[in-house]
C-alpha positions in Angstrom: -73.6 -189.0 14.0 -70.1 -187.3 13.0 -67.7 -189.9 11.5 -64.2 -189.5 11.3 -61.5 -190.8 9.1 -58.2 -191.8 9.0 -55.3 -191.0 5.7 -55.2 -194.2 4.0 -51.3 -194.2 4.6 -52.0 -194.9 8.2 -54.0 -198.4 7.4 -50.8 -199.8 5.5 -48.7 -202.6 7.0 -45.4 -201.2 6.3 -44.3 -198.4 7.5 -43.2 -195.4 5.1 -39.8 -194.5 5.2 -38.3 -191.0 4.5 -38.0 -189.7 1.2 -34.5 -190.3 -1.2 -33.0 -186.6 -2.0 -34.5 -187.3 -5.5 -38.0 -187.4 -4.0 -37.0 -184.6 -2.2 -36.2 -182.8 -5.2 -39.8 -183.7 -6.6 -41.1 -182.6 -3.8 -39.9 -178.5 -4.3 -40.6 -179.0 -8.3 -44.1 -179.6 -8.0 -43.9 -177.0 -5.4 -46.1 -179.4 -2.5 -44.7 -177.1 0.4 -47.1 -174.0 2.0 -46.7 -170.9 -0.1 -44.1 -168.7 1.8 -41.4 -170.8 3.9 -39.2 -169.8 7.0 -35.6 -169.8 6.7 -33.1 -171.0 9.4 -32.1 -167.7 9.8 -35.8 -166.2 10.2 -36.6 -165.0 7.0 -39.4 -165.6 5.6 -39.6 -167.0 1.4 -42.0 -167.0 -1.0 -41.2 -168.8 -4.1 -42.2 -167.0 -7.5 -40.8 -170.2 -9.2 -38.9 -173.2 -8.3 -36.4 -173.0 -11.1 -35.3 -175.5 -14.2 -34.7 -179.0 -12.5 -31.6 -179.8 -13.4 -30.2 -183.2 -14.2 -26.7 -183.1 -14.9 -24.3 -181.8 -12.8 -24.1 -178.8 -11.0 -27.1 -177.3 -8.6 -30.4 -179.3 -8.6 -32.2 -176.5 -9.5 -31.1 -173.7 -12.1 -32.8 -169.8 -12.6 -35.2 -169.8 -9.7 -36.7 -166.6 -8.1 -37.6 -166.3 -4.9 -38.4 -163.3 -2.5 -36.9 -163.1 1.0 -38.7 -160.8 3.6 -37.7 -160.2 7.4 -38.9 -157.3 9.3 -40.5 -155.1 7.0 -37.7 -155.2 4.0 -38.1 -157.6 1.1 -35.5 -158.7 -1.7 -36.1 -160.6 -5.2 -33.0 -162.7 -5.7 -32.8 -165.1 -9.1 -30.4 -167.8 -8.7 -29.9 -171.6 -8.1 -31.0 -174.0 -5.5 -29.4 -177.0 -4.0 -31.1 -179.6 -2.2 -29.7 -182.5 0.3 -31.2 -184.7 2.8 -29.7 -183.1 5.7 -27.8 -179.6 6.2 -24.5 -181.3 6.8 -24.5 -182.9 3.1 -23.5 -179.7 1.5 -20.1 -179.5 2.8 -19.6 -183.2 2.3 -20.7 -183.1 -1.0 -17.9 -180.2 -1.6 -20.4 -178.0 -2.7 -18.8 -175.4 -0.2 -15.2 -175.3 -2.1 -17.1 -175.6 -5.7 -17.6 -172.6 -7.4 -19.6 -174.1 -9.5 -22.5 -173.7 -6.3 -21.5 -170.0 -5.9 -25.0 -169.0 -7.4 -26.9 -170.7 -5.1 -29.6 -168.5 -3.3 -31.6 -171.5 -1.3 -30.4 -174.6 0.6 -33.0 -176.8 0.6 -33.2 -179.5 3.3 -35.6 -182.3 4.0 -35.1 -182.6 7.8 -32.4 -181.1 10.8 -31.5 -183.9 13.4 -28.0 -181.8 14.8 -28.7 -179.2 17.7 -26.0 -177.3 16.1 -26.8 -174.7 13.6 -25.4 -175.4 10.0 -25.2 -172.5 7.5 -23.5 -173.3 4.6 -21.4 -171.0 2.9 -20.3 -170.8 -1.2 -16.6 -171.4 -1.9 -16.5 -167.4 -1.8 -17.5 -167.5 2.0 -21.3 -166.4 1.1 -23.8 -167.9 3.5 -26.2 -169.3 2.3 -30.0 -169.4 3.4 -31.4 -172.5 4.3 -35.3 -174.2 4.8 -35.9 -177.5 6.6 -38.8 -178.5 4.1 -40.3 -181.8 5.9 -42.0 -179.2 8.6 -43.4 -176.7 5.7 -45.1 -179.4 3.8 -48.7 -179.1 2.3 -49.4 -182.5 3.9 -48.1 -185.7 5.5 -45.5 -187.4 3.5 -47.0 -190.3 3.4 -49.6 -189.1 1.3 -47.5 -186.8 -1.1 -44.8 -190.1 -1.7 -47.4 -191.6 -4.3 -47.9 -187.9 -6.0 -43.5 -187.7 -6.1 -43.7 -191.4 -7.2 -45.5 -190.8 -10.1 -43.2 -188.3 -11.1 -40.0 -189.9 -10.7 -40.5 -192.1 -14.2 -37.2 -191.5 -17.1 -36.9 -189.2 -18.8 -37.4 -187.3 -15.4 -39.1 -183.4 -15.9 -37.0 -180.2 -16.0 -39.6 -177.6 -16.4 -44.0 -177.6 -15.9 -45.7 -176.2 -19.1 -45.2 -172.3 -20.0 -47.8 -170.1 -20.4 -47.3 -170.2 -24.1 -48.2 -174.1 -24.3 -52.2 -174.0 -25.0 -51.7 -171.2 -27.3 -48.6 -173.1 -29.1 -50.6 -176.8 -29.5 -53.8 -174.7 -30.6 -51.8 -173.7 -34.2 -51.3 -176.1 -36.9 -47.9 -177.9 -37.3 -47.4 -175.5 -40.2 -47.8 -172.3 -38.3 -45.4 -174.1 -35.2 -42.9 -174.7 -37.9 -42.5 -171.2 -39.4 -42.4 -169.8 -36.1 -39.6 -172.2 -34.5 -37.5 -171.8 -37.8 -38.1 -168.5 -38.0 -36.4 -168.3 -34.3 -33.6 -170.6 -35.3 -32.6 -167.9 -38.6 -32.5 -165.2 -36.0 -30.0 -167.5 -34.1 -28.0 -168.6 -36.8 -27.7 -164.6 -37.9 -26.6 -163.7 -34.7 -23.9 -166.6 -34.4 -22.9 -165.3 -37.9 -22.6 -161.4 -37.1 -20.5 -162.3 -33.9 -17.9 -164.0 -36.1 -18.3 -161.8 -38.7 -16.6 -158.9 -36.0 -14.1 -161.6 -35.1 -12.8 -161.9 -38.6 -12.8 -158.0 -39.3 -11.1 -157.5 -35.6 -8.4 -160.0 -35.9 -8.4 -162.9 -38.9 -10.5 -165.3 -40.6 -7.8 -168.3 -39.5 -7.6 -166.6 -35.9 -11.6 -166.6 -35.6 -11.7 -169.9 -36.6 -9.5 -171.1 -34.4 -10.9 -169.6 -31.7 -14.1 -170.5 -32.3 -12.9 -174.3 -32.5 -11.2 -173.7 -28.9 -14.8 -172.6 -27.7 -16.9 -175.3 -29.2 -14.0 -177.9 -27.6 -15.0 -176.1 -23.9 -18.4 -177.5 -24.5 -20.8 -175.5 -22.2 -19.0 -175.6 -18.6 -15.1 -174.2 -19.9 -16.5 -172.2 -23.2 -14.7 -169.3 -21.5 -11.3 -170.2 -20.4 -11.0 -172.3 -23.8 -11.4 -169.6 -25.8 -8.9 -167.3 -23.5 -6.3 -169.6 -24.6 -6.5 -169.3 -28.3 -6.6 -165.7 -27.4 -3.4 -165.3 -25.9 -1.6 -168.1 -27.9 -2.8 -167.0 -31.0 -3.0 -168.7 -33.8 -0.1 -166.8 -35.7 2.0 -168.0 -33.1 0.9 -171.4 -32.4 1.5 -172.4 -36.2 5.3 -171.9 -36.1 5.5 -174.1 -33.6 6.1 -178.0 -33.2 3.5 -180.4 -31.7 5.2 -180.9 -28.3 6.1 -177.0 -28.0 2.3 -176.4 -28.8 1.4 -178.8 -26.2 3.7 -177.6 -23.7 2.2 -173.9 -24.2 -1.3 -174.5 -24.5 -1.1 -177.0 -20.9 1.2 -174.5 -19.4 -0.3 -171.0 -19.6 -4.1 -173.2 -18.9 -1.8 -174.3 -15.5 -2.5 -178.3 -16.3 1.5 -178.8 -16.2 1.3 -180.4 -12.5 4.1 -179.3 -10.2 4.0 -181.9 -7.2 6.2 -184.5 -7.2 6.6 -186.9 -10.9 7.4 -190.0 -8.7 3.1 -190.5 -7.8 2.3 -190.6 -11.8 2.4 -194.0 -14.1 5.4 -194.1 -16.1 3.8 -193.7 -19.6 2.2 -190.1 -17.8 6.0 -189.5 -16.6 7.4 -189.4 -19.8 4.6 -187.2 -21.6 5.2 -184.7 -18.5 9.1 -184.6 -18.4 9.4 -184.0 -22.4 6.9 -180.7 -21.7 8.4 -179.3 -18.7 11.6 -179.3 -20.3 10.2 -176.8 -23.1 8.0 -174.7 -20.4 9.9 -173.8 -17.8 12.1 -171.8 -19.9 8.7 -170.2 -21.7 7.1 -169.8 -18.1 8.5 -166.7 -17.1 7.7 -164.8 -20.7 3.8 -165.2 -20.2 3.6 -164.7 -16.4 1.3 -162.6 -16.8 -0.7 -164.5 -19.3 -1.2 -167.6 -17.5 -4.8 -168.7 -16.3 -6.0 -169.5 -12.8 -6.9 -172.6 -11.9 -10.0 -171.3 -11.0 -11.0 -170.7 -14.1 -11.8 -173.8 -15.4 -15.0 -175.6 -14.3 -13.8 -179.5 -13.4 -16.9 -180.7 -10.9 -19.2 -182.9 -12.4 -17.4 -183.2 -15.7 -17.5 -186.6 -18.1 -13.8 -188.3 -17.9 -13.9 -187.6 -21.8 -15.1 -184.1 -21.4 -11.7 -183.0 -19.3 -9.9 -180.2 -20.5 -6.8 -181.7 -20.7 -8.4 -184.1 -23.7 -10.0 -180.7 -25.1 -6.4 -178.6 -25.0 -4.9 -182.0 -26.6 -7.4 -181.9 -29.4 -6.7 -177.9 -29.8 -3.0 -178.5 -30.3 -3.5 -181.0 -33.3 -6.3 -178.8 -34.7 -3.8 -175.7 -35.1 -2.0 -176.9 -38.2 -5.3 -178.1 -39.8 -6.9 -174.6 -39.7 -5.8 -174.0 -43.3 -7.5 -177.3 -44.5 -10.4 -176.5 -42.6 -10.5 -173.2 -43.7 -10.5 -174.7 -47.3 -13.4 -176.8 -46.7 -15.3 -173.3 -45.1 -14.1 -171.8 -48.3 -16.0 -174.3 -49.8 -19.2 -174.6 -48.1 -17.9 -178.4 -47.3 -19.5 -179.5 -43.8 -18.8 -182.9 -45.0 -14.9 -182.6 -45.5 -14.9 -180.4 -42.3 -15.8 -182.6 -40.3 -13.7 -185.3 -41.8 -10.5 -183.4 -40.8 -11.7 -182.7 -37.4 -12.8 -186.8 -36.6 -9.1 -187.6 -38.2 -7.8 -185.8 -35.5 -5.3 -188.2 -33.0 -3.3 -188.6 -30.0 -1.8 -191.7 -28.6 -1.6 -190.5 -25.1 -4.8 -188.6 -24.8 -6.7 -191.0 -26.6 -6.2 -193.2 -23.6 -6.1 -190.5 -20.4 -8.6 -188.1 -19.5 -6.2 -186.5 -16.7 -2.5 -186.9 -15.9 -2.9 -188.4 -12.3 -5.8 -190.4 -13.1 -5.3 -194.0 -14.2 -5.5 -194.8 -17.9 -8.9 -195.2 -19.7 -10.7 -198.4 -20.1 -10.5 -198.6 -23.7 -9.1 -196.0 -26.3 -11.7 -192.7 -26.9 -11.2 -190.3 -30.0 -10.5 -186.6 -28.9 -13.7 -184.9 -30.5 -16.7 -187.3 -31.2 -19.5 -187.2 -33.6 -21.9 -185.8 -30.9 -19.0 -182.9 -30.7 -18.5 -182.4 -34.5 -22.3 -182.5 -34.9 -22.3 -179.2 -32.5 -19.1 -177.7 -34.5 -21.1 -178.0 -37.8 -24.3 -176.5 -36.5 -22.7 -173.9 -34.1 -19.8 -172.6 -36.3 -19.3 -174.3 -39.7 -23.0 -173.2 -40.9 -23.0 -169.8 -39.4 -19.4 -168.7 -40.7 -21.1 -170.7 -44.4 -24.0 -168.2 -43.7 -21.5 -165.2 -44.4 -21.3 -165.7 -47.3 -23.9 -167.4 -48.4 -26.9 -167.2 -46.2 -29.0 -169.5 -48.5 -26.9 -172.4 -48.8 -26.5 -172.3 -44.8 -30.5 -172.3 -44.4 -31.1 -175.1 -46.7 -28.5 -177.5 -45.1 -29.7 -176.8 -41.3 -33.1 -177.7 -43.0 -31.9 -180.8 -44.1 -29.8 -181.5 -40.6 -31.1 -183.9 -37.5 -29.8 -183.6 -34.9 -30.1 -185.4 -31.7 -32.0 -183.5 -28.4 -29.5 -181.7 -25.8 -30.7 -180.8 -22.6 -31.2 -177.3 -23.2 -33.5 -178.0 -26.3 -35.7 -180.8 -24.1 -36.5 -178.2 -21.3 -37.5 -175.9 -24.2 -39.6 -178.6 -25.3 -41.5 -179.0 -22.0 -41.4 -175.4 -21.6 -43.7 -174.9 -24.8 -45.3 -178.1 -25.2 -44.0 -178.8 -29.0 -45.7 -182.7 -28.9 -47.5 -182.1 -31.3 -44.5 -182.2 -33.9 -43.4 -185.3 -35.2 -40.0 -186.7 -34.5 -38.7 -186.1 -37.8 -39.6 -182.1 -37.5 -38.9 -182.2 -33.9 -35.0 -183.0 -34.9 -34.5 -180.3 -37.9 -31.5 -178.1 -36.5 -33.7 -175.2 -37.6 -36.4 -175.9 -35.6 -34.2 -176.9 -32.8 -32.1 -174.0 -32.9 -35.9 -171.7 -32.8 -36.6 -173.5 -29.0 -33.2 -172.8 -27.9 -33.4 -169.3 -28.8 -37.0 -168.2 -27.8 -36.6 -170.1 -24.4 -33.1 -168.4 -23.9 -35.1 -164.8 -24.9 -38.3 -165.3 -22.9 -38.1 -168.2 -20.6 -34.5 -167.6 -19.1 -35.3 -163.9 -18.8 -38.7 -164.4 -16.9 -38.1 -164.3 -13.0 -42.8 -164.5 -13.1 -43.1 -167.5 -13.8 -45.0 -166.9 -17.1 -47.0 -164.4 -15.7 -44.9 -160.9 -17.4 -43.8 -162.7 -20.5 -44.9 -161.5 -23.6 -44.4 -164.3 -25.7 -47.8 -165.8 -25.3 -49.3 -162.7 -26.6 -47.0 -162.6 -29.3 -47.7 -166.0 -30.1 -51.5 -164.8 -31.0 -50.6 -161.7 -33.1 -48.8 -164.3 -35.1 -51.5 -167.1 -35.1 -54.1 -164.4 -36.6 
C-alpha cells in the first residue's frame, strides 16, 4: 500500500503567519535558500558566503561575497547586504539617501506584493540588485520558522564557526594563549610604528592630539575626526580661547547650522550666537579647508556618540595635551585617564545635537567605556615606544569588556574553551581582533583559501 504524509505544520490549529524581517535575516544567515538565486533583474546568484550578521546599525549584513552570472559573463562582487520585508522598505527606511548603504551589493526581500518593479538605488544613484527570497526557499516556511526560532535567542549570532575552530579547541589553553597574545604584540607594534611616523612627520603634542581626535570618532567618524585636528592643528588651536576653539573646530566640521535661530531652544540660541559671531569672520580664511557634510557618518549613531559631543570634548582636550603628555612621559595610564574623565561642558553635557531637545539627564563627554579604548588603543602603544616591556606587562594585566568586533572573532574561531578571565586580557583580545581582521576579513571563500588553519597546525606541532 503507498502512504502519504502530510508536514506537521499543516496539522496545527493556528495558522503561521509570515516571518518578522529578523527571521528573515535568520533565514539568509543560515543560508536555508536553494544554492544559486535569481535576481529581479535576471541574474542569476550564487552566494560564496552570507556575510558577518550585523547588529548595530548600518547594513544587516557586512563583507559578503557573492557571484552574479547572466548570459554567459560572471562577476565576484564582496560587499554588504540589506534585507527588508518588502522592496519598498528600503527607500522608506532612507537607506536610499544614506551613504552609509552605498556598499550594498544584494537587496534581500522576503516577498513582492506591487506589480511595479522596485529597484533600489544607493544614495550615489547605484542600483541595486534585488532577490524576493520567500519563492527561493529550501522548503515551506512553516517548517523552517522553528529552525529561525531557535536561532533568534540573545546574544543573537554574527558569524558560523571558521574553518580554524576544530583545530583551535583541539590545543591546550596554553598553546591558544601564546598564539592570541602573540597576535595582539603584533597589533600593538603596529599601532606603535604608525605613531611613531606621526611624531617624526609632525610632533609628539600634534600626534597625540590627533590621535585623541580619532579615538573620539569612535569607529563610524574616525576619519573626518582626525581631518580636523589635521587642519586645525594643534599649534594653532592652543593660542586660542575656549569659545574661539569651539567656534573653529564646529565651523570648518560644518555643524554651525545656518537656517533660521528662531526654531532652536533659547539655552541652544545663545551657545550658537556667541560662535557665529567669532566664525563668520574666520569662514572665509579656511574656505577651502572646511569639511563636507558628507563626511561624517550620522545614521544609526547613539545620541551620546554625535559628533557634536565628540568635537566639544576635542576643544577642552587641546589645552590638556601638555598634562597628558606628562602622564605619557610617564608611563601613567592611571593619571591619563584621570585628565581625560575631568573633562567638562555645561552645554554639551546636556545636548547631543543643537536642534534636538535637551538630554534626559546630564552625560560626561568621554566615558569610561571611551577612555578604556584611549588607554588600550593609544596610551599603551605610544608607552610601547619607549618602552615596549612596560606596555606588554600592563595590557597583560588589563580587562576589558567584549566589543562587537572582538565577539564575532570569537564565534569565528570558537575560543570557548578560555575562561572569562583570559577571554578579557587586552592582549588576548587585541590577538582576535587582529587575526580575524588578517584572515577572516580578507577571505571572500568562506574558509575554504585561508591559510590560517594550516598555520594553526605548524604552530600546534
Amino acid at each position: 500500500m503507498k502512504h502519504s504524509y502530510l508536514p506537521r505544520y499543516l496539522l496545527r490549529e493556528e495558522p503561521f503567519s509570515a516571518p518578522s524581517e529578523l527571521e528573515v535575516q535568520a533565514l539568509w544567515f543560515e543560508q536555508f535558500h536553494q544554492p544559486t538565486l535569481t535576481t529581479d533583474d535576471g541574474r542569476t546568484v550564487e552566494v560564496i558566503q552570507p556575510g558577518f550578521w550585523n547588529h548595530s546599525g548600518g547594513p544587516d549584513f557586512t563583507r559578503a561575497a557573492l557571484r552574479f552570472r547572466k548570459e554567459g559573463s560572471e562577476e565576484m562582487v564582496v560587499g554588504n547586504i540589506e534585507v527588508h520585508l518588502r522592496p519598498a522598505d528600503w527607500s522608506a527606511h532612507g537607506h536610499d539617501a544614506d551613504p552609509a548603504y552605498d556598499e550594498t551589493i544584494l537587496h534581500v526581500v522576503w516577498e513582492n506584493r506591487s506589480t511595479k518593479s522596485f529597484f533600489p538605488a544607493t544614495a550615489s544613484f547605484r542600483r541595486v540588485p534585488q532577490v524576493v527570497l520567500s519563492s527561493q526557499l529550501i522548503a515551506p516556511w512553516p517548517e523552517l520558522q522553528p529552525l529561525c526560532s531557535s536561532l533568534l535567542h540573545s546574544p543573537l549570532p554574527a558569524s558560523t564557526p571558521g574553518r580554524c575552530s576544530p583545530i583551535l579547541a583541539d590545543l591546550p589553553v596554553e598553546k591558544l594563549l601564546e598564539i592570541l597574545r602573540a597576535a595582539g604584540l603584533f597589533r600593538l607594534r603596529q599601532k606603535a610604528q604608525r605613531w611613531f611616523w606621526r611624531r617624526r612627520l609632525t610632533s609628539p603634542e600634534q600626534a597625540l592630539y590627533e590621535a585623541l581626535a580619532e579615538a573620539l570618532g569612535f569607529h563610524a567618524n574616525q576619519i573626518p575626526m582626525r581631518l580636523v585636528a589635521q587642519r586645525l592643528p594643534w599649534s594653532r588651536m592652543r593660542s586660542l580661547d575656549h569659545e574661539t576653539r569651539l567656534a573653529h573646530l564646529f565651523g570648518l566640521s560644518g555643524f554651525l547650522p545656518r537656517e533660521n535661530a528662531a526654531k532652536l531652544q533659547t539655552e541652544s540660541k545663545a551657545w550658537l550666537r556667541n560662535l557665529w559671531e567669532i566664525w563668520w569672520k574666520e569662514q572665509d580664511a579656511l574656505d577651502y579647508a572646511q569639511l563636507p557634510k558628507t563626511q561624517w557618518k550620522l545614521a544609526g549613531l547613539r545620541p551620546l556618540n554625535r559628533p557634536e559631543r565628540r568635537l566639544a570634548a576635542l576643544a577642552q582636550i587641546v589645552p590638556r595635551i601638555p598634562d597628558l603628555a606628562g602622564a605619557l612621559a610617564q608611563r601613567d595610564g592611571a593619571r591619563f585617564a584621570a585628565i581625560l574623565a575631568a573633562i567638562r561642558d555645561p552645554f554639551w553635557e546636556k545636548h547631543a545635537t543643537l536642534t534636538g531637545s535637551p538630554l534626559a539627564k546630564p552625560c560626561r563627554l568621554i566615558g569610561e567605556e571611551r577612555i578604556e579604548d584611549i588607554l588600550i588603543n593609544i596610551f599603551w602603544p605610544m608607552v610601547s615606544l619607549e618602552a615596549p616591556e612596560a606596555a606588554r606587562e600592563a595590557f597583560s594585566k588589563i580587562s576589558v569588556s567584549s566589543n562587537s568586533a572582538a565577539r564575532v572573532a570569537s564565534q569565528r574561531m570558537l575560543t570557548s574553551a578560555l575562561k572569562p578571565k583570559q577571554a578579557r586580557e587586552a592582549l588576548v583580545q587585541q590577538g582576535l581582533l587582529q587575526i580575524f581582521r588578517d584572515y577572516c576579513q580578507t577571505d571572500c571563500s568562506r574558509c575554504q583559501n585561508c591559510t590560517f588553519p594550516e598555520l594553526v597546525k605548524t604552530w600546534s606541532n
